[in-house]
DSSP file (Angstrom, degrees, kcal/mol; ACC not computed):
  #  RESIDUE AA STRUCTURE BP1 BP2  ACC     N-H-->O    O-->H-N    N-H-->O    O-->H-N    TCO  KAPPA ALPHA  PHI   PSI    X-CA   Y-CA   Z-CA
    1    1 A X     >        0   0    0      0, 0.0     4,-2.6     0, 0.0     3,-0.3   0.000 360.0 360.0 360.0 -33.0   86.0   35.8   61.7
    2    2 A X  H  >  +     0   0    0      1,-0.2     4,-1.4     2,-0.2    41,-0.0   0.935 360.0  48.5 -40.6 -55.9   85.5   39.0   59.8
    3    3 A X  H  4 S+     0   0    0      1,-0.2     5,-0.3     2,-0.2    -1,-0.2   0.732 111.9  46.3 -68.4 -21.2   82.1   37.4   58.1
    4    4 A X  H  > S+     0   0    0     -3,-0.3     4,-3.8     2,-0.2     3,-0.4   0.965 108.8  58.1 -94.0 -47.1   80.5   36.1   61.5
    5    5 A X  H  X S+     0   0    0     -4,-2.6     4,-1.5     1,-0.3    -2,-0.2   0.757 110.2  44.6 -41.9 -32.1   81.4   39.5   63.1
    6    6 A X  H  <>S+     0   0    0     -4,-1.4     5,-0.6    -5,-0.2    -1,-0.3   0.418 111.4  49.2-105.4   1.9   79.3   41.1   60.5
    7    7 A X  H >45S+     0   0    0     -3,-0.4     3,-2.7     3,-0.1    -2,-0.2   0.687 114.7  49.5-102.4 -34.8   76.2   38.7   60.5
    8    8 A X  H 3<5S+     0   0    0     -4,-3.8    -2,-0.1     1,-0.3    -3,-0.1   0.895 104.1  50.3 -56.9 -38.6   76.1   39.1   64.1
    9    9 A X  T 3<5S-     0   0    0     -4,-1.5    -1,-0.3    -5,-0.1    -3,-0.1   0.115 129.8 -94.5 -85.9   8.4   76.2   42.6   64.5
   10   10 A X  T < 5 -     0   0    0     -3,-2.7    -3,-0.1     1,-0.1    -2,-0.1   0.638  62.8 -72.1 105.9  -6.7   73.2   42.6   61.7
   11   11 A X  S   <S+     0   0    0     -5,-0.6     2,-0.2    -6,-0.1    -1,-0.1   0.986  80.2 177.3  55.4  73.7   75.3   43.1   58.2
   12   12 A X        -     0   0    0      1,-0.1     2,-0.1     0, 0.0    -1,-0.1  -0.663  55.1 -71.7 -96.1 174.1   76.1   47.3   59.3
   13   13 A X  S    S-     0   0    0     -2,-0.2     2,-0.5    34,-0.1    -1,-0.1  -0.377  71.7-164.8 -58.3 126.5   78.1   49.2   57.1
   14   14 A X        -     0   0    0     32,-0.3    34,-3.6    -2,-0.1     2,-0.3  -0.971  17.5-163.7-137.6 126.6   81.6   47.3   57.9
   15   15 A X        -     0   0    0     -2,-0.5     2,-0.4    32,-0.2    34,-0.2  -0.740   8.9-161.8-106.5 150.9   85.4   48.4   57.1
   16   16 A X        -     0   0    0     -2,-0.3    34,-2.4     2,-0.0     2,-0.7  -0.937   3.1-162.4-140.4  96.5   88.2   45.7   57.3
   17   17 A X        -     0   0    0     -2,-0.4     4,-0.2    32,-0.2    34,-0.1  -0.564  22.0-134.9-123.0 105.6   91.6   46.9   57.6
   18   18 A X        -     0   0    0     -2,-0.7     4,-0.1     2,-0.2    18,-0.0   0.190  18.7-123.8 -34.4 120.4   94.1   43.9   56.6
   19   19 A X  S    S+     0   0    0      1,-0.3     2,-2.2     2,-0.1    -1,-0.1   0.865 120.7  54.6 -12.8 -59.3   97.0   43.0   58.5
   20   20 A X  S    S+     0   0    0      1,-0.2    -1,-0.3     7,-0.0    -2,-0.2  -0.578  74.4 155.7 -89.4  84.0   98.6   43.6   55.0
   21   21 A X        +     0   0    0     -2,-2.2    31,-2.9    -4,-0.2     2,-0.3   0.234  61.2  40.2 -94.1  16.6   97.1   47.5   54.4
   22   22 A X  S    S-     0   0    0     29,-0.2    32,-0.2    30,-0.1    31,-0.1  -0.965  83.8-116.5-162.7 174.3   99.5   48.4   52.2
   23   23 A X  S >  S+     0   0    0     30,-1.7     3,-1.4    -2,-0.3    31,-0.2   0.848 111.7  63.0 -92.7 -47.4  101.6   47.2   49.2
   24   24 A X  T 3  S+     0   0    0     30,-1.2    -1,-0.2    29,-0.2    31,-0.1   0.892 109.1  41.0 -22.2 -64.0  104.9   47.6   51.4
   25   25 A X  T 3  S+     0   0    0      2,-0.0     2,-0.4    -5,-0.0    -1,-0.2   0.138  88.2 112.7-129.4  57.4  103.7   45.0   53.8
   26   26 A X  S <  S-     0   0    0     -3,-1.4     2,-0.4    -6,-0.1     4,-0.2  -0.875  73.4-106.4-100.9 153.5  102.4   42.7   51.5
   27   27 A X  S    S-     0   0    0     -2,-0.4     2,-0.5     2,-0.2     7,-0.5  -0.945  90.4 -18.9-124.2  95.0  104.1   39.5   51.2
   28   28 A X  S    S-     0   0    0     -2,-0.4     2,-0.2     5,-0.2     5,-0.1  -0.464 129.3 -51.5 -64.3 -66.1  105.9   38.9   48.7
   29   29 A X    >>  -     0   0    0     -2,-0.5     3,-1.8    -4,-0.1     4,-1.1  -0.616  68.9 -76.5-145.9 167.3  104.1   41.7   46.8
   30   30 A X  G >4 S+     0   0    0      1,-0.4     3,-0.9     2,-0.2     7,-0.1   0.858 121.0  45.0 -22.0 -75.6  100.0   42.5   46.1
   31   31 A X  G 34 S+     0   0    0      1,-0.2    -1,-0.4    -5,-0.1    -3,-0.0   0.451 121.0  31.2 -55.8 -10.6   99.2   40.1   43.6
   32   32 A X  G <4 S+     0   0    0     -3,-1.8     2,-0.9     4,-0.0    -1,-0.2  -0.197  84.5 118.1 167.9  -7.0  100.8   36.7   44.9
   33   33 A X    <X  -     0   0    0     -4,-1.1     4,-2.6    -3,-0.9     5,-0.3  -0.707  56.0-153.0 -83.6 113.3  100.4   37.5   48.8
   34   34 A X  T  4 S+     0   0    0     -2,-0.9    -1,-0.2    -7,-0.5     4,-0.0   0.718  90.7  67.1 -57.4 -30.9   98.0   34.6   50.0
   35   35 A X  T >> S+     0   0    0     -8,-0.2     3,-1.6     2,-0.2     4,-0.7   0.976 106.9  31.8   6.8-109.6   96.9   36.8   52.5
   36   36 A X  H >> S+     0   0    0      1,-0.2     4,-3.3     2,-0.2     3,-0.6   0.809 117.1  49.2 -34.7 -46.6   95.3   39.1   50.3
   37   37 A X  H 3< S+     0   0    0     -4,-2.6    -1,-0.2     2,-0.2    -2,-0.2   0.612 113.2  47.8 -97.7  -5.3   94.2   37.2   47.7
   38   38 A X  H <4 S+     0   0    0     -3,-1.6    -1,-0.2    -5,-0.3    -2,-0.2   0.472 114.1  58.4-105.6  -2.1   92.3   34.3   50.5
   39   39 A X  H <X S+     0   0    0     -4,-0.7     4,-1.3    -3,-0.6    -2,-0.2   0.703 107.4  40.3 -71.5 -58.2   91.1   37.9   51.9
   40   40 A X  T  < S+     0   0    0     -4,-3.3    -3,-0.1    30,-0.3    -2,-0.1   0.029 119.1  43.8-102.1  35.5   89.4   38.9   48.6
   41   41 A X  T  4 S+     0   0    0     30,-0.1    -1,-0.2    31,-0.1    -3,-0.1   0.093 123.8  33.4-128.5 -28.9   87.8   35.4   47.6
   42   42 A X  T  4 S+     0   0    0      2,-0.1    -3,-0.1     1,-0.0     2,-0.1   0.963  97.6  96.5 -80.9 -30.7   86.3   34.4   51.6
   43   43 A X  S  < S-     0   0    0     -4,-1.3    29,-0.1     1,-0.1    -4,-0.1  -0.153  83.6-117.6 -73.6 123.1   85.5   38.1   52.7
   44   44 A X    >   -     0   0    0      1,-0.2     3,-2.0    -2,-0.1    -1,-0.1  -0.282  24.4-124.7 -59.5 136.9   81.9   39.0   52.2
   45   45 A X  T 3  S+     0   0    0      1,-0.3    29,-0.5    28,-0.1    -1,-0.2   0.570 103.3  59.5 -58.1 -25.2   81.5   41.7   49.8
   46   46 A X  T 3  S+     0   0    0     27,-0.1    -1,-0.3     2,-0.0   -32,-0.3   0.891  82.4  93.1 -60.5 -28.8   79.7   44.1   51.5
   47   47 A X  S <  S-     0   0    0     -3,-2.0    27,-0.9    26,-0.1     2,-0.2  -0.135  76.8-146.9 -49.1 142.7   82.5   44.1   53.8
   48   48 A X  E     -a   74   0A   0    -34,-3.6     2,-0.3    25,-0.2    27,-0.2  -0.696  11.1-127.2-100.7-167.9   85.0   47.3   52.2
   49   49 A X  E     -a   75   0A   0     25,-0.8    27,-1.5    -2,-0.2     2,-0.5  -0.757   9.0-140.1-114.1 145.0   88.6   47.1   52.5
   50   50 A X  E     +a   76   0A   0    -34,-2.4     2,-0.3    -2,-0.3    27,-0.1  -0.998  33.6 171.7-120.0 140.1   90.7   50.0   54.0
   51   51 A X        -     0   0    0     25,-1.6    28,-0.2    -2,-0.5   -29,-0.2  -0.967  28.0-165.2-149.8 132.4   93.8   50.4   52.0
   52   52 A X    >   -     0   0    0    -31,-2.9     3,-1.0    -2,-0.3     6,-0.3   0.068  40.1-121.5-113.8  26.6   96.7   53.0   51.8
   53   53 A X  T 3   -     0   0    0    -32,-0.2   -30,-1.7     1,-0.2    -1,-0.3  -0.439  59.8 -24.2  95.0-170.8   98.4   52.4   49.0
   54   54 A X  T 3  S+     0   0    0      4,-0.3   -30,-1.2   -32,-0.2     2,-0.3   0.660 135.0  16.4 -40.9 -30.6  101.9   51.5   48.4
   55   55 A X  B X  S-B   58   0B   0     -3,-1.0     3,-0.6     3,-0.9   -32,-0.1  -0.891  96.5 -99.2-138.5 177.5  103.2   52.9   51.4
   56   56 A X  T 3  S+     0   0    0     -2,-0.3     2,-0.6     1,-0.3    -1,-0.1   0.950 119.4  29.3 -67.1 -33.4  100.8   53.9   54.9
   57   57 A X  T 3  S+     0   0    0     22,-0.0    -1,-0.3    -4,-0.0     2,-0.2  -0.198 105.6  64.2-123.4  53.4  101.0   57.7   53.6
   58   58 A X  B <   +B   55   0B   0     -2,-0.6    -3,-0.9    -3,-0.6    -4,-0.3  -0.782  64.8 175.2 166.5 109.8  101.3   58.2   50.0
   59   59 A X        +     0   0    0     21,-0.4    23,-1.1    -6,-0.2     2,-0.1  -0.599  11.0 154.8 -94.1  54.4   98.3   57.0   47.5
   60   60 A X  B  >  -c   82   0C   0     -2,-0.3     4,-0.8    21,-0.2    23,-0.2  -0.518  52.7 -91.0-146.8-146.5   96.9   56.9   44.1
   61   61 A X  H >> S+     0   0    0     21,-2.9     4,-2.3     1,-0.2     3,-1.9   0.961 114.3  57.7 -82.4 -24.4   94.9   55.4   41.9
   62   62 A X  H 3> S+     0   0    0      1,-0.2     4,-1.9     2,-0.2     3,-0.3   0.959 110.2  48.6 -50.1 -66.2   97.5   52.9   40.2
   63   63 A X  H 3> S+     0   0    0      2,-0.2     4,-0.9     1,-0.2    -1,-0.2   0.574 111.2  52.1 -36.0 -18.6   98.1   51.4   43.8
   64   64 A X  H << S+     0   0    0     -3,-1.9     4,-0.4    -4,-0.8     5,-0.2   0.858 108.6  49.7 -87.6 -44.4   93.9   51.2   44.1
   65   65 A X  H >X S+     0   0    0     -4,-2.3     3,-2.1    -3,-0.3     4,-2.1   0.987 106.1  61.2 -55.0 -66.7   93.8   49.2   40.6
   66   66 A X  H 3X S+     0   0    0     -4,-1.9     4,-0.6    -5,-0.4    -1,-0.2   0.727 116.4  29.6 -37.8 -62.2   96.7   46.7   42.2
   67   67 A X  H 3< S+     0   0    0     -4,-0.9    -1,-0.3     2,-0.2    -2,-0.2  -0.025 108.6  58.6 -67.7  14.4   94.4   45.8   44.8
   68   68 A X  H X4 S+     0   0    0     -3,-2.1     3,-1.0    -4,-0.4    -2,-0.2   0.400  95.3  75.3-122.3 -36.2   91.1   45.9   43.8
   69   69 A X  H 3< S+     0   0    0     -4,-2.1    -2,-0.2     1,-0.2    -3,-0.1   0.983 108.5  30.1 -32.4 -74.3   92.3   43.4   41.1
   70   70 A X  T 3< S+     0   0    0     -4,-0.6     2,-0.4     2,-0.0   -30,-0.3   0.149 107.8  76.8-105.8  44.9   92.4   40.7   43.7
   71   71 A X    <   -     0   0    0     -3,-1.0   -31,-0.1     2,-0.1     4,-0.1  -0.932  58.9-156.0-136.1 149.6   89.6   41.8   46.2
   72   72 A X  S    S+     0   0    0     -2,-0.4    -1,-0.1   -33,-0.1   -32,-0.1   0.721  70.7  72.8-107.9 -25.8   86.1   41.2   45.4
   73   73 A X  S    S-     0   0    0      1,-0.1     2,-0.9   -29,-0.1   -25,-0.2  -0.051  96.1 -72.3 -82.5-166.5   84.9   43.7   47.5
   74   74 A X  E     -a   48   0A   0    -27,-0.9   -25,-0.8   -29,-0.5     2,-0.6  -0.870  41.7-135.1-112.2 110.4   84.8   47.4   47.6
   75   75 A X  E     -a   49   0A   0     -2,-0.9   -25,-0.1   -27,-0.2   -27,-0.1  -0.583  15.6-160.0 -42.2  85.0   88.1   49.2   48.3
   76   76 A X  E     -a   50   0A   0    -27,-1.5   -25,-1.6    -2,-0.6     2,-0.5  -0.240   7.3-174.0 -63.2 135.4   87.9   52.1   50.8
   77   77 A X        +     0   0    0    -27,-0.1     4,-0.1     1,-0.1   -25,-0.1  -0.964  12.1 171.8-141.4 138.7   90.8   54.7   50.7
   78   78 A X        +     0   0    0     -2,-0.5     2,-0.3   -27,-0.1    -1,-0.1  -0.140  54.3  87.3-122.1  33.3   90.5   56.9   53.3
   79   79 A X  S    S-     0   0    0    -28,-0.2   -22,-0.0   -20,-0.1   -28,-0.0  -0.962 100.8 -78.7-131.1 157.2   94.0   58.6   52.6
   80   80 A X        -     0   0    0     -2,-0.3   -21,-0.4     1,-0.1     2,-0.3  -0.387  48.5-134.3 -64.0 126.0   94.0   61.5   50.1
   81   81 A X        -     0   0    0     -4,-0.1     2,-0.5   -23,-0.1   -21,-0.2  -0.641  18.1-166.0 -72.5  98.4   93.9   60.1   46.6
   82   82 A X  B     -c   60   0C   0    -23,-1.1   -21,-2.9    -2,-0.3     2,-0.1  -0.909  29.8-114.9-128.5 144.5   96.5   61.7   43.6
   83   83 A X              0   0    0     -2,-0.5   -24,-0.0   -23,-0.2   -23,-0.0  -0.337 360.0 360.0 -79.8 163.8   95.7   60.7   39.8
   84   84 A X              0   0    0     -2,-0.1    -1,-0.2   -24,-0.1   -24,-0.0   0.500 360.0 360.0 -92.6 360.0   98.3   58.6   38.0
């Protein structure tokens, strides 16, 4: 639904933030959630991702790597960023 919302509206700059937005409530876990990973093979790539990390409030780049692994598209984090 994601992709027809963003051909309709014209392909604008478009953020997507997944049921499963963090590592916590991914199902079982990042890699191996079907979710996710039928999320980062349908979703058109322009689309970004918004994603917080391991937990909603807490960030950094190891958690960015996790999920960017199985998303084809660009991974937004719009929560403050700490180096591994």
């Amino acid at each position: 639904m994601s992709n027809e919302v963003f051909q309709h509206l014209g392909q604008p700059r478009f953020m997507l933030c997944p049921t499963q937005y963090c590592a916590a409530r991914a199902t079982p876990n990042v890699q191996n959630s079907e979710y996710l990973n039928t999320l980062g093979s349908k979703l058109a790539p322009e689309i970004d991702i918004m994603w917080t990390g391991k937990e909603s409030f807490f960030l950094n780049m190891a958690h960015v790597v996790d999920v960017a692994c199985i998303m084809v598209c660009p991974v937004c984090t719009h929560t403050f960023v700490n180096s591994v």
